[in-house]
Residue, then its C-alpha position, 0 to 999 in steps of 0.5 A: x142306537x134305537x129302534x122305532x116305536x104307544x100311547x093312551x088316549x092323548x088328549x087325556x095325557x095331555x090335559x093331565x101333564x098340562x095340569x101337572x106342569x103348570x105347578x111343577x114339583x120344585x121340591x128341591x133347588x135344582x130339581x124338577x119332576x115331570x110327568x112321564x107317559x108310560x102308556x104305551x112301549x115309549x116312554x113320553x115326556x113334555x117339553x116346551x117350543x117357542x112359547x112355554x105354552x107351546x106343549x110338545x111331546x117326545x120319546x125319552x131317548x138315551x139312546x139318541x145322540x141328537x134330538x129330533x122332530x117329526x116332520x109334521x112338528x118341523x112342519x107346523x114349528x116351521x123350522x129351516x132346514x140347516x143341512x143334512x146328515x149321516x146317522x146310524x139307528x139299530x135298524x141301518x143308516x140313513x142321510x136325514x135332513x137338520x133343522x135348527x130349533x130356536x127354543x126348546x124348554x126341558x125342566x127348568x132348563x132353555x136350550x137355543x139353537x139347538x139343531x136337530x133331526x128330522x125323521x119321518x112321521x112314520x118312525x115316530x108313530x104308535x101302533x095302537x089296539x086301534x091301528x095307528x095313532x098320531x106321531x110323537x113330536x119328536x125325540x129327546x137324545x142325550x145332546x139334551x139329557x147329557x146335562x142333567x142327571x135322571x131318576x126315570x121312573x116308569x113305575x110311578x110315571x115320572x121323570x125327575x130332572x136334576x141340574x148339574x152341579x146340585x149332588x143329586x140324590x134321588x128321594x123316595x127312590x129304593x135304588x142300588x148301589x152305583x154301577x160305573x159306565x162308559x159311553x159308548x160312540x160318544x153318547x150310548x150308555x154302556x156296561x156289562x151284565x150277566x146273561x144265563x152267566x154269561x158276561x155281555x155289553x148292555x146299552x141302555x136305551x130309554x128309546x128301545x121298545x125292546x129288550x133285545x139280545x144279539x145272536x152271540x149271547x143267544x147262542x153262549x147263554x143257551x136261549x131258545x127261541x120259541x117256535x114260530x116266532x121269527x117275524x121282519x123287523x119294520x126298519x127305523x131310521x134306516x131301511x134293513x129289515x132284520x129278522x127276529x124271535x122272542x125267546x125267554x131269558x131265564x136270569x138277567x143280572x142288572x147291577x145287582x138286581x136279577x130280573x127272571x124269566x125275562x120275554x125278550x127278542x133276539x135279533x142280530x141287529x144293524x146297530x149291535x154291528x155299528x158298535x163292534x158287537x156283531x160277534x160279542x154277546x150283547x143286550x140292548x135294555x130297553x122299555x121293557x126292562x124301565x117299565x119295571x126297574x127305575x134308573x138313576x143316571x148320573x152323567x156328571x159321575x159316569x154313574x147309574x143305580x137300578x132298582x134293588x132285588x125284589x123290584 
């Protein structure tokens, strides 16, 4: 589930994480830190093409069930399109074209073969005080990340990546106890919070440049919308436009971490209905929440630890 989606100047982040990759923090066997660019309302991470050289740039997506690339990425990778496919993001479906990347370096880890979407350059632009800027080259989803276990840490603008199997403990990291999860659709990381005191399903989606509750929980937690704030939503992979406020949210419990007076959007979105909660109170935790909150995500446990009380 995602919604589309910020960026500083690139070729200042580009020459920087270049930097940073080329001594990779290694500080652990099995542990790999990456430069994470929180510039703007995605959360953007390097990984490598067919040559290590080769630097291309995707939306940290837990969200995404598949990854995927823009179509000027496929373009200039010159990748062969294998197929087509069905598939459901926050905004409605679409039929997509699949291609099949030959390499594609994450961490200290290769993956071959690996198939993968292809969405419009649009879908995958920034909006930017300038206007707009160049397409991201693609989408890591949770058919990559699935193997590892992640610290993201937005606030000090890193990604640290452990390899199955190692026992990850996160370092430096001030985080709270485990918090089982479920994956919902096969992929979707899922569990509940309290909204205003009322019990919601909450899916963490690193690919989200919003925190967005759906009209059940806004009507049971009592949040009113601010006046004049009802604007379409621009479609992303699929082609409904949906209607959205923002209101503000007075108490979000987190694991055991309360965020308060959260800005936050309220929108019934085509995704809450793909997942069984057009009429349940759900919360869609995106970007606004991370930049805030590291997350520890455990796919080998089924475990997640959010940031402490008082982050």
């Amino acid at each position: 589930m995602r919604l589309f989606w910020p960026t500083g100047d690139r070729r200042l982040i580009l020459a920087s994480s270049l930097l940073l990759m080329a001594g990779l923090a290694q500080t652990l066997p099995g542990q790999t830190t990456l430069p994470l660019d929180v510039a703007g309302q995605w959360l953007v991470v390097p990984v490598s093409g067919a040559a290590p050289q080769d630097t291309l740039w995707f939306i940290l997506d837990t969200g995404a069930g598949r990854s995927a690339v823009s179509e000027r990425a496929a373009g200039r990778l010159r990748l062969r399109r294998v197929r087509t496919q069905e598939i459901h993001g926050a905004s409605g479906g679409a039929v997509v074209p699949i291609v099949s990347l030959p390499t594609l370096g994450f961490a200290d880890s290769t993956f071959r073969g690996l198939d993968m979407l292809v969405l419009d350059d649009e879908i995958l632009t920034p909006e930017t005080g300038a206007g707009s800027g160049e397409p991201y080259d693609g989408v890591l989803g949770a058919d990559v990340l699935g193997s590892f276990d992640l610290l993201i840490s937005a606030p000090a603008g890193e990604l640290v990546v452990y390899a199955p199997g190692t026992g990850a403990e996160p370092v430096n990291a001030d985080l709270a106890p485990e918090l089982p999860f479920v994956e919902a659709r096969g992929h979707l990381i899922s569990h509940k919070v309290p909204v205003n005191g009322i019990e919601a399903t909450a899916f963490l989606d690193s690919g989200s440049r919003r925190l967005v509750l759906n009209g059940t929980v806004e009507h049971m937690a009592g949040i009113v919308a601010d006046s004049g704030s009802q604007q379409t939503l621009s479609p992303g992979v699929g082609s409904r436009p949906t209607s959205i406020q923002t209101g503000t949210l007075r108490r979000l419990t987190v694991g055991r971490t309360d965020f308060e007076d959260l800005p936050v959007d309220l929108a019934n979105l085509p995704g809450f209905s793909t997942l069984g909660q057009s009429d349940r109170p759900a919360v869609l935790l995106g970007v606004p929440l991370l930049r805030r909150c590291p997350v520890f995500i455990s796919y080998e446990t089924r475990t997640l630890r959010y940031c402490r009380v008082g982050q």
